[in-house]
C-alpha positions as CSV (number, residue, x, y, z in Angstrom):
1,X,-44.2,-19.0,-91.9
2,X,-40.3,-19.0,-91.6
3,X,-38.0,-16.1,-91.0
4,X,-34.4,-16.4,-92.4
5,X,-31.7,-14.3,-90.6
6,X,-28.1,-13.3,-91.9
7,X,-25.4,-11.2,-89.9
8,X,-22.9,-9.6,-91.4
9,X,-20.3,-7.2,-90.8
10,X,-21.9,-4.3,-91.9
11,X,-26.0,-5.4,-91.8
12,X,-28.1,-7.8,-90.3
13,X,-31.0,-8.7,-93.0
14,X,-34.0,-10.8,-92.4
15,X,-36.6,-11.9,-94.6
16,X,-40.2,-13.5,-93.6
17,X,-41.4,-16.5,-95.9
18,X,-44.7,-18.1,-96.5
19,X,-45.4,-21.6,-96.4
20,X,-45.4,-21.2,-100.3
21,X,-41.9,-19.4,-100.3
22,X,-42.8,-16.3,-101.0
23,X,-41.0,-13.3,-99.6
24,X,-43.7,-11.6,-97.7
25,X,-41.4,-9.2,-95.7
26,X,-38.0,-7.9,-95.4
27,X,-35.9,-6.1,-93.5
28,X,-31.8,-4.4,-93.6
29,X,-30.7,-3.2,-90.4
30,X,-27.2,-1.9,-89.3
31,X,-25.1,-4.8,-87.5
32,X,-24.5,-4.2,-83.9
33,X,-21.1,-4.0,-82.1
34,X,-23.1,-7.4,-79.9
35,X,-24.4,-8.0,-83.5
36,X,-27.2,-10.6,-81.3
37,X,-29.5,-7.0,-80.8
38,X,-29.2,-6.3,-84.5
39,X,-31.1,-9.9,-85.1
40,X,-33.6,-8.4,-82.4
41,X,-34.1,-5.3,-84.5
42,X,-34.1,-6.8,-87.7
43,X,-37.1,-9.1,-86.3
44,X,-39.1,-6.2,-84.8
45,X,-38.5,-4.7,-88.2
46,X,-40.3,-7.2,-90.2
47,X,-43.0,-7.3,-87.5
48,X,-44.0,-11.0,-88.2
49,X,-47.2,-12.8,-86.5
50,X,-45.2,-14.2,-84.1
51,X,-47.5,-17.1,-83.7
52,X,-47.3,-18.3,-87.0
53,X,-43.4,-18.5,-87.1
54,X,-42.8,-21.9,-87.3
55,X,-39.0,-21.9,-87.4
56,X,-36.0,-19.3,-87.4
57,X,-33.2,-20.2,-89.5
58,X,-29.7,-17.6,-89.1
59,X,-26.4,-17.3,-90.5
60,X,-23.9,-15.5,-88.6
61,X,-20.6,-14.6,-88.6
62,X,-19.8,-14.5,-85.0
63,X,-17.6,-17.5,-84.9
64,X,-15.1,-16.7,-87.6
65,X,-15.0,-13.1,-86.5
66,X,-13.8,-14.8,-83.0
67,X,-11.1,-16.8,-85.0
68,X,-9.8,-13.8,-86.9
69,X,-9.5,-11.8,-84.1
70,X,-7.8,-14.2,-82.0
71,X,-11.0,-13.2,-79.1
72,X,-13.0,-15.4,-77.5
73,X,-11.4,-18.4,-78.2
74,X,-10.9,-21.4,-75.3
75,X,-7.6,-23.2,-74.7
76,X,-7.7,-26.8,-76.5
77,X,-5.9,-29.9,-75.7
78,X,-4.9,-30.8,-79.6
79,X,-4.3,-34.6,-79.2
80,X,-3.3,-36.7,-82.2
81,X,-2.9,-40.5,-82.5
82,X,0.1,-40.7,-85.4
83,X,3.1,-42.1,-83.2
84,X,5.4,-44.0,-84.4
85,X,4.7,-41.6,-87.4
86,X,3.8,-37.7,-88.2
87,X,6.3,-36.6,-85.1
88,X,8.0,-34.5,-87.7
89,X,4.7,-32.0,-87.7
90,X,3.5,-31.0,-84.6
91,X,-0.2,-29.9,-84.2
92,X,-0.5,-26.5,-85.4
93,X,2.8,-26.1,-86.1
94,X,1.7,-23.6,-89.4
95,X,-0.1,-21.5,-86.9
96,X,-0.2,-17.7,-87.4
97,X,1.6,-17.0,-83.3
98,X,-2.1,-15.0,-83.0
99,X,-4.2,-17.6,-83.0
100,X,-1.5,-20.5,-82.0
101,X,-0.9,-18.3,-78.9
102,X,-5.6,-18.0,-78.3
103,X,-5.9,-21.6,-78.2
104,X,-2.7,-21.9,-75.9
105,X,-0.4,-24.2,-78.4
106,X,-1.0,-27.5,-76.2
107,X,-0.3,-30.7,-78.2
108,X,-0.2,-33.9,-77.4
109,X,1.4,-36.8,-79.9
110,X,0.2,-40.0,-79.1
111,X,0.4,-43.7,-80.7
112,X,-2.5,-44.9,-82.7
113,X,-3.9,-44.1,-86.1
114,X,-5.0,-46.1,-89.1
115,X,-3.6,-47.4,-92.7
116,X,-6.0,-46.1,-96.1
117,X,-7.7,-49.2,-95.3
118,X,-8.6,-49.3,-91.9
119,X,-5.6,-51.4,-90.6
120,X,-4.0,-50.5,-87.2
121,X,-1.0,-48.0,-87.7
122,X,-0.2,-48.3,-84.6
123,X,-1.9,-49.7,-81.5
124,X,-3.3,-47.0,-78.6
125,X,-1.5,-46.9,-75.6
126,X,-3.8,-46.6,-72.9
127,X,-1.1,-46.0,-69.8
128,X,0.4,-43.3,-72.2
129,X,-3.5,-41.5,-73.4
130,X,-3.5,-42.2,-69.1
131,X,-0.6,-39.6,-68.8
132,X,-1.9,-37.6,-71.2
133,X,-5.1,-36.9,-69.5
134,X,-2.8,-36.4,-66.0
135,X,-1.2,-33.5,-68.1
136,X,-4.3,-32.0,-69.8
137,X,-5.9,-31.8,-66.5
138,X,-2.7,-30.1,-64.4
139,X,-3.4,-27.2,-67.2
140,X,-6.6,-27.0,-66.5
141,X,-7.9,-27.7,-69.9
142,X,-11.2,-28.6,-70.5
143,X,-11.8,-29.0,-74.3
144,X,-10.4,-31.8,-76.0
145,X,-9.7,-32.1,-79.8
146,X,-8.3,-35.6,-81.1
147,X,-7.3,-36.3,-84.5
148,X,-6.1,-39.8,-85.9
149,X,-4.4,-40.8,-89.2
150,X,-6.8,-41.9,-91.4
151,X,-9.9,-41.5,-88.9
152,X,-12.8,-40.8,-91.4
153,X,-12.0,-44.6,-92.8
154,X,-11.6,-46.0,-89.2
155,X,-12.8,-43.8,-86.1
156,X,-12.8,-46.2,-83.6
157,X,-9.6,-45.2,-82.5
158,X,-10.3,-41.2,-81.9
159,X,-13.6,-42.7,-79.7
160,X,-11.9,-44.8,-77.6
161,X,-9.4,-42.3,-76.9
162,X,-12.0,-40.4,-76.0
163,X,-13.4,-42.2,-73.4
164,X,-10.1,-43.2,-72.2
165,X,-9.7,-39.6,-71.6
166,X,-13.0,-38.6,-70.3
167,X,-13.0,-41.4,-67.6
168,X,-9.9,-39.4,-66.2
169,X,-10.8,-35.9,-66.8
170,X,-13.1,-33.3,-64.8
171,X,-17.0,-34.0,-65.9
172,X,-18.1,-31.6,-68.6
173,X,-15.0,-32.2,-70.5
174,X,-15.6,-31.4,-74.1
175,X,-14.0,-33.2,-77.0
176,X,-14.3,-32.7,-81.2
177,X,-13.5,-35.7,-82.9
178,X,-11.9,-35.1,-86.3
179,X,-13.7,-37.7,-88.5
180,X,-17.0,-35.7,-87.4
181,X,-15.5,-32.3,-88.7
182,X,-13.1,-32.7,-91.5
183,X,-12.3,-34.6,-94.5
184,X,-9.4,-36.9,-95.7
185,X,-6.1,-35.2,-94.8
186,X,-4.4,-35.5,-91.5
187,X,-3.4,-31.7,-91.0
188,X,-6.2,-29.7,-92.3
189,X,-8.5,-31.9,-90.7
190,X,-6.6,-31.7,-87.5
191,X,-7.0,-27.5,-87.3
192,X,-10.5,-28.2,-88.3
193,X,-11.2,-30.0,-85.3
194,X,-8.8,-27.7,-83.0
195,X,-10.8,-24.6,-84.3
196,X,-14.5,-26.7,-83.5
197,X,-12.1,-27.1,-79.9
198,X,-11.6,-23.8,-78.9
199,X,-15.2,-22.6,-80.5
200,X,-17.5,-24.5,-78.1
201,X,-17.9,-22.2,-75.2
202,X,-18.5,-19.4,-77.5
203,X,-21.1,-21.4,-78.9
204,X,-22.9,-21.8,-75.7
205,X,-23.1,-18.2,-75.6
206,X,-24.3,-17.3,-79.4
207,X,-26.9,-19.8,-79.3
208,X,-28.9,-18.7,-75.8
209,X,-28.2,-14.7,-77.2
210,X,-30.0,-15.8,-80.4
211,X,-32.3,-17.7,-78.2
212,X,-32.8,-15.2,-76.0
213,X,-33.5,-12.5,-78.7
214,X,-36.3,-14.4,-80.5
215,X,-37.9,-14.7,-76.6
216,X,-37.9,-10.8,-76.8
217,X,-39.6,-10.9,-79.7
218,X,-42.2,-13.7,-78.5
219,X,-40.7,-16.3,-80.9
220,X,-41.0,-19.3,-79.2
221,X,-40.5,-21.8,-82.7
222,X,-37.4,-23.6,-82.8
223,X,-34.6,-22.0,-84.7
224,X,-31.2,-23.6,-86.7
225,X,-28.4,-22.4,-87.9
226,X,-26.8,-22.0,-91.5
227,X,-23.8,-24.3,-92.4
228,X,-21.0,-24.4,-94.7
229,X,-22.8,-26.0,-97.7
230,X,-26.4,-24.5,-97.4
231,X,-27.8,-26.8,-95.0
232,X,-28.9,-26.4,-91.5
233,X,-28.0,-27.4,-88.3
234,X,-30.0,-27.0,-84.9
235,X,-28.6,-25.6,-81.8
236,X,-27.5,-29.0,-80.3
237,X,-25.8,-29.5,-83.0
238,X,-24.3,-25.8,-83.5
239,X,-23.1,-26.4,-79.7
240,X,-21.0,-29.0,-81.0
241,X,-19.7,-28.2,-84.4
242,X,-19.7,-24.3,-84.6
243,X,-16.6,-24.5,-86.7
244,X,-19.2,-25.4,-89.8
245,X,-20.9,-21.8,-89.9
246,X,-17.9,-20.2,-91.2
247,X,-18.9,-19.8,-94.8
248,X,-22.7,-19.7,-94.3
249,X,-23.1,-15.8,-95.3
250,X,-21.5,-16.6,-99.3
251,X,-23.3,-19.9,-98.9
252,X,-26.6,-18.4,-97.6
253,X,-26.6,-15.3,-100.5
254,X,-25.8,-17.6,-103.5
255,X,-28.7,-20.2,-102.1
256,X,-31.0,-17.0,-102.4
257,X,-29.6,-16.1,-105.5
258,X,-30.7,-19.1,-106.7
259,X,-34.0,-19.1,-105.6
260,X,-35.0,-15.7,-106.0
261,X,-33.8,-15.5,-110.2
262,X,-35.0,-19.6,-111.0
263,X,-31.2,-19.9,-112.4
264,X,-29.8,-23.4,-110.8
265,X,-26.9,-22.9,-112.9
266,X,-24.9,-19.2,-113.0
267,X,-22.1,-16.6,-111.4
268,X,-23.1,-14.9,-108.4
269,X,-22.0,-11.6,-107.6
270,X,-22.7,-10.8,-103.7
271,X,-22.0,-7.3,-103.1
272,X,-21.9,-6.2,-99.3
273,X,-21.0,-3.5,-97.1
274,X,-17.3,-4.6,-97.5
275,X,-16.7,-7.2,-99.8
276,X,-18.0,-8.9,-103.5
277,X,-18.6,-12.7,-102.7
278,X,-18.1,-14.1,-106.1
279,X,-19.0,-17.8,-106.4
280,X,-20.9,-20.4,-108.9
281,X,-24.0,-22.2,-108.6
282,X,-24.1,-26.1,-109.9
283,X,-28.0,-27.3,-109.3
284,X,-28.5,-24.8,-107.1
285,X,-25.9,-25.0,-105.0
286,X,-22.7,-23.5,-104.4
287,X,-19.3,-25.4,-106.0
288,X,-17.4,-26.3,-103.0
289,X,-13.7,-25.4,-103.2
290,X,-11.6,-28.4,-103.8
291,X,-9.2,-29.5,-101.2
292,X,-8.0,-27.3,-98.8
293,X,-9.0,-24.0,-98.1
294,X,-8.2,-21.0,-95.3
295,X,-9.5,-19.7,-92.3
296,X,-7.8,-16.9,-90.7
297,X,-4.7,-18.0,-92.2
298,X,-5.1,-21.4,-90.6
299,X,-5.6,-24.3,-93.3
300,X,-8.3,-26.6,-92.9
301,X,-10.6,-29.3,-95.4
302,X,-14.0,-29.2,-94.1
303,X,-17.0,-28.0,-96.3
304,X,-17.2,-24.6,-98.0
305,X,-17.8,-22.8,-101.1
306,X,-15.6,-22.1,-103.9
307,X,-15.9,-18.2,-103.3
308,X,-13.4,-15.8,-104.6
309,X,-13.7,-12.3,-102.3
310,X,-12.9,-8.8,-103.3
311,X,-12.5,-5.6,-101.4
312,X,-15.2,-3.9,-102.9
313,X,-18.6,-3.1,-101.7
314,X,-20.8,-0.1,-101.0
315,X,-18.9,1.4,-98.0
316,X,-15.6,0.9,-99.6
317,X,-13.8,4.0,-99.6
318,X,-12.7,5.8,-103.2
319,X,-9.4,7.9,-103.1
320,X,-8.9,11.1,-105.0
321,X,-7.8,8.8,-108.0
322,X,-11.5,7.3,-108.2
323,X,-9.7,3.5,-106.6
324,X,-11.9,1.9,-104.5
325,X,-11.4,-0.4,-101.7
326,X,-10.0,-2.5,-99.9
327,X,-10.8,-0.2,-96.8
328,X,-14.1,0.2,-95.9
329,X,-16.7,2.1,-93.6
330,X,-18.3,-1.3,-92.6
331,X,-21.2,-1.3,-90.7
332,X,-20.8,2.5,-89.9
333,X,-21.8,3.5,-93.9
334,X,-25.1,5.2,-93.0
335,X,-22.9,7.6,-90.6
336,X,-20.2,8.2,-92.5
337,X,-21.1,7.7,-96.3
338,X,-21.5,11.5,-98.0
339,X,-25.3,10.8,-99.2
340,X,-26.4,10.4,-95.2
341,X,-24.8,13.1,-93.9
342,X,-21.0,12.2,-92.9
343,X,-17.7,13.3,-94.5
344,X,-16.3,10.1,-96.7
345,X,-16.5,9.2,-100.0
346,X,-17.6,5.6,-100.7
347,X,-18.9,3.4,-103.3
348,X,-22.2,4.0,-102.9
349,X,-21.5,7.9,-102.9
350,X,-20.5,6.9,-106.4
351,X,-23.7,5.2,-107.6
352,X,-26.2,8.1,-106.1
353,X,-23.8,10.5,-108.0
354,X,-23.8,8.6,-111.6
355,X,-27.6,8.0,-111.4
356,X,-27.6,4.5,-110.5
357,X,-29.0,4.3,-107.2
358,X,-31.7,6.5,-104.7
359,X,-30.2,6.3,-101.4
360,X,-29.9,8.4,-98.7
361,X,-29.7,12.3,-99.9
362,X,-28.6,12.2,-103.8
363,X,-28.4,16.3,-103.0
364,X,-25.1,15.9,-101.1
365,X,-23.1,14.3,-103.6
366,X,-24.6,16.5,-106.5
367,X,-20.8,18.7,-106.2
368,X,-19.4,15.3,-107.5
369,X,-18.3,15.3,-111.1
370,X,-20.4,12.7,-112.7
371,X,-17.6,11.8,-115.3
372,X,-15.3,11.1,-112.1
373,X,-18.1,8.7,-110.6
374,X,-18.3,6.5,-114.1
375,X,-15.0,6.2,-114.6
376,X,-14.8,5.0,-111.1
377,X,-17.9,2.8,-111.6
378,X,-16.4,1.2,-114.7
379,X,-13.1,0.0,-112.8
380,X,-15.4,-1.9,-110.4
381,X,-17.4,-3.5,-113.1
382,X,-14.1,-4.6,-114.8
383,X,-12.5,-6.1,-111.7
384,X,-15.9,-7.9,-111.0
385,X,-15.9,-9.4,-114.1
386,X,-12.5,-10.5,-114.4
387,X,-13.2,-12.2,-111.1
388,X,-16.1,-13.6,-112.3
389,X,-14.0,-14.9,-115.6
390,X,-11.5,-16.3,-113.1
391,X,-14.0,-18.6,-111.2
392,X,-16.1,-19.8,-114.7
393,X,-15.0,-23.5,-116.0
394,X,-15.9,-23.3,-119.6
395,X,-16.2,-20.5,-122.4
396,X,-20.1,-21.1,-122.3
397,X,-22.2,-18.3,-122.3
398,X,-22.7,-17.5,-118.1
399,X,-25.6,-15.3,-116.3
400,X,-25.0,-13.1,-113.7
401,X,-26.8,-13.1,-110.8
402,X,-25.8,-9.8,-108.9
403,X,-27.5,-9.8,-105.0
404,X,-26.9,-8.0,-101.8
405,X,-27.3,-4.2,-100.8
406,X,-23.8,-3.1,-102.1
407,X,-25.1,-4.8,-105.9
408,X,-26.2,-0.9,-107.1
409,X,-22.5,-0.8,-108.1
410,X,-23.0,-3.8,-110.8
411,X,-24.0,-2.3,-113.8
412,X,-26.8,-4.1,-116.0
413,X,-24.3,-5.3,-118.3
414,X,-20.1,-6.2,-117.6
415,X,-17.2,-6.8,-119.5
416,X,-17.9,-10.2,-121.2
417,X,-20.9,-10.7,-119.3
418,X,-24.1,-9.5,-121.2
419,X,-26.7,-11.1,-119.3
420,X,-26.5,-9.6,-115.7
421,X,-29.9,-9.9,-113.8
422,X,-30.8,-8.2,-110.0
423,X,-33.8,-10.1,-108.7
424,X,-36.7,-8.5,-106.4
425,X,-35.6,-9.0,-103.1
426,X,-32.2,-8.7,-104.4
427,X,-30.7,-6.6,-101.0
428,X,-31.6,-9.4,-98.5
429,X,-30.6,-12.9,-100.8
430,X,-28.7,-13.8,-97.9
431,X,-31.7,-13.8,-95.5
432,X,-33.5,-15.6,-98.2
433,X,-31.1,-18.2,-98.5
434,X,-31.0,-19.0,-95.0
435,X,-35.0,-19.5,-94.7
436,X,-35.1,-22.2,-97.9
437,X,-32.3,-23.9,-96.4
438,X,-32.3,-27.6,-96.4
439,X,-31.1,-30.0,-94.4
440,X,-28.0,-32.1,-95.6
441,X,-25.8,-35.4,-95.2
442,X,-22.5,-36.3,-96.6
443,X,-20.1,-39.0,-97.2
444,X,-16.4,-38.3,-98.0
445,X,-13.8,-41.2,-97.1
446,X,-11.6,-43.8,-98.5
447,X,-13.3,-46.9,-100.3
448,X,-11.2,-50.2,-101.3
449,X,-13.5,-50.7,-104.5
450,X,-13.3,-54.2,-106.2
451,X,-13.1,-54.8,-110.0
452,X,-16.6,-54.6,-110.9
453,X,-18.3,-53.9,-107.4
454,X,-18.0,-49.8,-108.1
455,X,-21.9,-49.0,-108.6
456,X,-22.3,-51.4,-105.0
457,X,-20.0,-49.4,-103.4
458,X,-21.5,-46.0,-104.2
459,X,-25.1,-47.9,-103.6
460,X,-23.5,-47.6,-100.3
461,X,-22.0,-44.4,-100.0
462,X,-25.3,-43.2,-101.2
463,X,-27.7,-44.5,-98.9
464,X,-24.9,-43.8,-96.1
465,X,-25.4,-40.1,-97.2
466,X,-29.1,-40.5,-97.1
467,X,-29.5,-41.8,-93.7
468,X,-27.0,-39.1,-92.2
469,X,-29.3,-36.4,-94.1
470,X,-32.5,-38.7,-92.7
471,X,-30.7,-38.0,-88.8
472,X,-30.4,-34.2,-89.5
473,X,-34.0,-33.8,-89.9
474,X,-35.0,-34.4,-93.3
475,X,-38.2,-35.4,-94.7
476,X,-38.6,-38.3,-95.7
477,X,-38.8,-38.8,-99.3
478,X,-37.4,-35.7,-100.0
479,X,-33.5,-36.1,-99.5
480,X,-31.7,-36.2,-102.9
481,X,-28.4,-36.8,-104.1
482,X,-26.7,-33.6,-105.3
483,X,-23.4,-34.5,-105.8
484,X,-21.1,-37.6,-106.4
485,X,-17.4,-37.0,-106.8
486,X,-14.9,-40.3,-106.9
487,X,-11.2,-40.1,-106.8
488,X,-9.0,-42.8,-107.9
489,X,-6.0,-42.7,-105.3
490,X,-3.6,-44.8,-107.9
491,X,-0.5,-44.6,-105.2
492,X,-2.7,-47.1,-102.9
493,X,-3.1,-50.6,-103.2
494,X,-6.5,-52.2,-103.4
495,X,-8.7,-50.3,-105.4
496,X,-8.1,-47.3,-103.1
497,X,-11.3,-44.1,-104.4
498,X,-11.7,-41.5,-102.5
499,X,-15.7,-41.4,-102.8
500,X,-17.9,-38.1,-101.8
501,X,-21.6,-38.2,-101.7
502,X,-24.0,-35.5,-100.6
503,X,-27.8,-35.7,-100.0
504,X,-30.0,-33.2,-99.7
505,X,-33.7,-32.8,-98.2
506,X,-36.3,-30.2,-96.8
507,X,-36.6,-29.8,-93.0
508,X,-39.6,-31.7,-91.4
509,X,-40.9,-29.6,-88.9
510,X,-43.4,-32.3,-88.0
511,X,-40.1,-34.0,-86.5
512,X,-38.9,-31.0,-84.7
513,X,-40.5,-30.3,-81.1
514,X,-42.0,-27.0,-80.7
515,X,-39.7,-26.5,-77.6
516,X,-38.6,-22.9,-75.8
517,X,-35.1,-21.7,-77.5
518,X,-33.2,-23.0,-74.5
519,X,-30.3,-24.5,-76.3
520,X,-31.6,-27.8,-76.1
521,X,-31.5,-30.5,-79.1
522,X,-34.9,-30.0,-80.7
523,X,-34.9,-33.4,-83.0
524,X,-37.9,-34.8,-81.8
C-alpha cells in the first residue's frame, strides 16, 4: 500500500492506495499554521496498517509559500559566467525589492559562458572566480547559485566554477547549478537556480518534519516528494532542488483527475479552499506552460503546468451583490463559514443554501434567499467556463473533469460545456495524484541537427531522457516517452533545434532501500 499526501492552504488531504490502485481510504483535514502536523493528522485519520505502507508520496506547498512571503529564505551568492557579455542585466535585476531584498541581492558577473553550440564564449578566469570566492566568503555566504550562457548545451563551465569555488570556500558550501534546474534562457533560468539557492536550508527542515511526522505515525517506508510535472523526487533529491515542488498541488489534482474519471484527454477544474486550478490534460498529463512563467512575481523557465487560477473556491467570501472572491476564509472555512457555525458568508454557504451540497448545518443558512444563492452560483459557473474556454486549443467537443472539496460549486453542466463529470473520490484528487505518481526524465537543450541525421538525433535525446528517468528510479521497462517537442531556432547557424523529450516510468520500490526517513538519499 501507498499513501499520497497533498498540503494546501486551506486542507491537507490524504488518500491510502492498494497495490491495485484502488482508493481504499481517504481523508480532508484543516491545514495547520506548521502545516507538517496537519500531514500527521491527516495520516492518523486514514488509520493505515502502518506495516504495509510501502512508500509515502507528498505535495506541499511549503516552499513557494516561503518565496511569496519573502520568509525563510537564505542569502545566495547569484554568480553568472556571461562577461564580456550580459553586463547590461544584472542578476535579479527584475526582482520584486521583497524578495531581491530575502535573498540579500549579492551578484557576482564573471567571464565564461558558451555559444548555441557549445563553443567557448569566453574563457573562465580562475584568479578572478578566486576573488570571487574571497568576497562571497567576507559576507558570510554559504549557498552558491551559478548560471552560464548557454549551460544546458555545455555545463562544464558552471562545474568547474564550482569547484573552483568550493576549494576556497567554508566546507558545507552549497551550490545549484543552472543547467540542473532550468531550461534554455539565460535569465529565467538564472532566478530558477537563485530561488533552488536560497530554498535549501528550508529544505533541510521540511523534509526531517515530514520525516519526522511519518515516525509518529510508525511509518518507517521511504517517502518522495511531488514535482512540477507529476513525477517524483526523493528526499535527497528534494534537498537539492526544492525549487521543482512549486506547482505540484495543480499538477498532483489534474494527475488524480486523470486517473480517478479514465479521461487521458480533458479540462480540469480544481476547486479548493481558495482558488479554481484550471488546466488540460494531454495523455494524462498536464500541458506544461510554454516558455516562461512566474513565481511570486519573479520569472523563471523550469517545468510546470499550463494552469490558469481564479479566485474562487469554497471559502471565498460573497458580498451583498452575490460576487464572490478573490478574498477568502482559507484554511479557517470550518470556523467561520455560516453552515459551521461562524458569521461569514462564503461559497460554500451558497451551495448548502441552493441545494447543491450537505455540509456542515444546512439549517443556518435556511434565512438565505435561495434565488440570491443561484444567481450567485450561476456567475461562478460562467467565469469557470470562460476560463476553461480560454485554456482549450480547438473547438472540439471538451469534458470536464471537476475535482477538489470546493467542486460542489460546479454545477453538472456549464456554459458550453455539457459534459461535466465529478468522480468518487473527487474531494481528495490531489492526494490521489500524488500516490500514482511516476517517476520522470527530461531532455530540453540545443541540438546542431544535420540534413538528414534528425530521427538520430532524437534517437538520442530519447534514450538521454530514458536513462535520466532510469537514474530517478524507474522501472525498468516501464519508462515511456510522453512528449517530444522540436524547435527550429532559424536565427542560428548549423541546424540549430531546440529539442525536448520527456520519459515517463513507475517507481521500483524493489530499487528503493527500506531506510528510516532520515533525510538520507534512499536510491538503492
Amino acid at each position: 500500500m501507498r499513501i499520497g499526501i497533498d498540503v494546501g492552504g486551506t486542507n491537507t488531504d490524504a488518500a491510502l492506495l492498494g497495490d491495485d490502485d484502488r482508493v481504499l481510504a481517504a481523508a480532508k483535514t484543516p491545514t495547520t499554521a506548521d502545516v507538517t502536523s496537519g500531514v500527521g493528522a491527516a495520516i492518523r485519520a486514514l488509520n493505515p496498517p502502518v506495516g504495509d505502507i510501502t512508500a509515502v508520496m507528498i505535495g506541499t506547498t511549503h516552499f513557494l509559500n516561503a518565496l511569496i512571503e519573502g520568509a525563510r529564505l537564505a542569502p545566495v551568492a547569484a554568480v553568472r559566467l556571461g562577461l564580456p557579455a550580459t553586463a547590461a542585466l544584472p542578476p535579479m535585476t527584475d526582482w520584486p525589492d521583497r524578495q531581491r531584498a530575502a535573498v540579500g541581492g549579492h551578484a557576482y558577473l564573471c567571464h565564461g559562458g558558451r555559444e548555441f553550440d557549445g563553443r567557448p564564449l569566453s574563457p573562465l578566469d580562475t584568479d578572478e572566480l578566486r576573488r570571487t570566492a574571497a568576497d562571497i566568503a567576507a559576507r558570510g555566504l554559504t549557498s552558491v547559485a551559478i548560471s552560464s550562457v548557454f549551460s544546458p548545451v555545455a555545463e562544464e563551465d558552471e562545474r568547474r566554477a564550482a569547484e573552483i569555488l568550493a576549494a576556497e570556500l567554508a566546507p558545507g558550501t552549497r551550490f545549484s547549478l543552472s543547467h540542473e534546474i532550468g531550461r534554455v534562457g539565460l535569465l529565467a533560468r538564472e532566478n530558477a537556480t537563485i530561488v533552488n539557492a536560497a530554498l535549501r536550508d528550508l529544505a533541510d527542515h521540511i523534509v526531517e518534519s515530514f520525516g519526522k511526522a511519518l515516525a509518529e505515525a510508525e511509518i518507517t517506508a521511504p517517502f518522495f516528494l511531488s514535482q512540477n510535472d507529476g513525477t517524483l523526487m526523493d528526499v535527497g533529491h528534494a534537498r537539492t532542488y526544492p525549487v521543482a515542488t512549486f506547482a505540484s498541488g495543480p499538477t498532483n489534482s489534474m494527475r488524480g483527475a486523470a486517473f480517478l474519471s479514465g479521461l487521458a484527454d480533458c479540462a480540469v477544474v480544481d476547486v479548493g479552499g481558495t482558488t479554481a486550478d484550471i488546466g488540460i490534460l494531454t495523455g494524462g498529463f498536464p500541458r506544461e506552460a510554454a516558455g516562461e512563467s512566474e513565481a511570486a512575481g519573479i520569472r523563471t523557465n523550469f517545468r510546470i503546468p499550463d494552469v490558469l487560477s481564479l479566485g474562487i473556491g469554497g471559502g471565498s467570501l460573497v458580498d451583498g451583490d452575490g460576487e464572490t472572491g478573490p478574498r477568502s476564509v482559507g484554511y479557517r472555512l470550518t470556523e467561520e463559514a455560516l453552515v459551521f457555525g461562524g458569521s461569514t458568508l462564503t461559497a460554500t454557504d451558497l451551495a448548502v443554501a441552493a441545494g447543491r451540497a450537505e455540509v456542515g448545518d444546512p439549517g443556518r443558512v435556511a434565512h438565505l434567499d435561495r434565488a440570491f444563492a443561484e444567481r450567485a452560483l450561476t456567475r461562478i459557473a460562467g467565469r469557470l467556463a470562460e476560463a476553461v474556454d480560454r485554456m482549450r486549443t480547438s473547438a472540439a467537443p471538451l469534458p470536464v473533469v471537476a475535482v477538489g472539496g470546493g467542486s460542489i460549486l460546479v454545477p453538472e453542466a456549464l456554459p458550453g460545456f455539457d459534459d461535466v463529470r465529478r468522480p468518487a473520490n473527487f474531494g481528495v484528487a490531489n492526494a490521489v495524484g500524488a500516490a500514482i505518481a511516476q517517476v520522470g526524465g527530461e531532455v530540453d537543450r540545443v541540438f546542431r541537427v544535420r540534413e538528414g541525421h534528425r530521427e538520430e538525433v532524437l534517437a538520442q535525446a530519447r534514450e538521454e531522457a530514458t536513462g535520466r528517468a532510469l537514474d530517478a528510479g524507474a522501472k525498468d521497462g516501464t519508462v515511456r516517452i510522453v512528449d517530444i517537442e522540436e524547435v527550429p531556432l532559424a536565427y542560428l547557424p548549423g541546424g540549430a533545434t531546440r529539442i525536448r523529450v520527456k520519459a515517463v516510468g513507475d517507481l521500483d520500490l524493489h530499487r528503493i532501500q527500506h531506510v528510516t526517513n532520515t533525510g538520507a538519499p534512499t536510491h538503492a
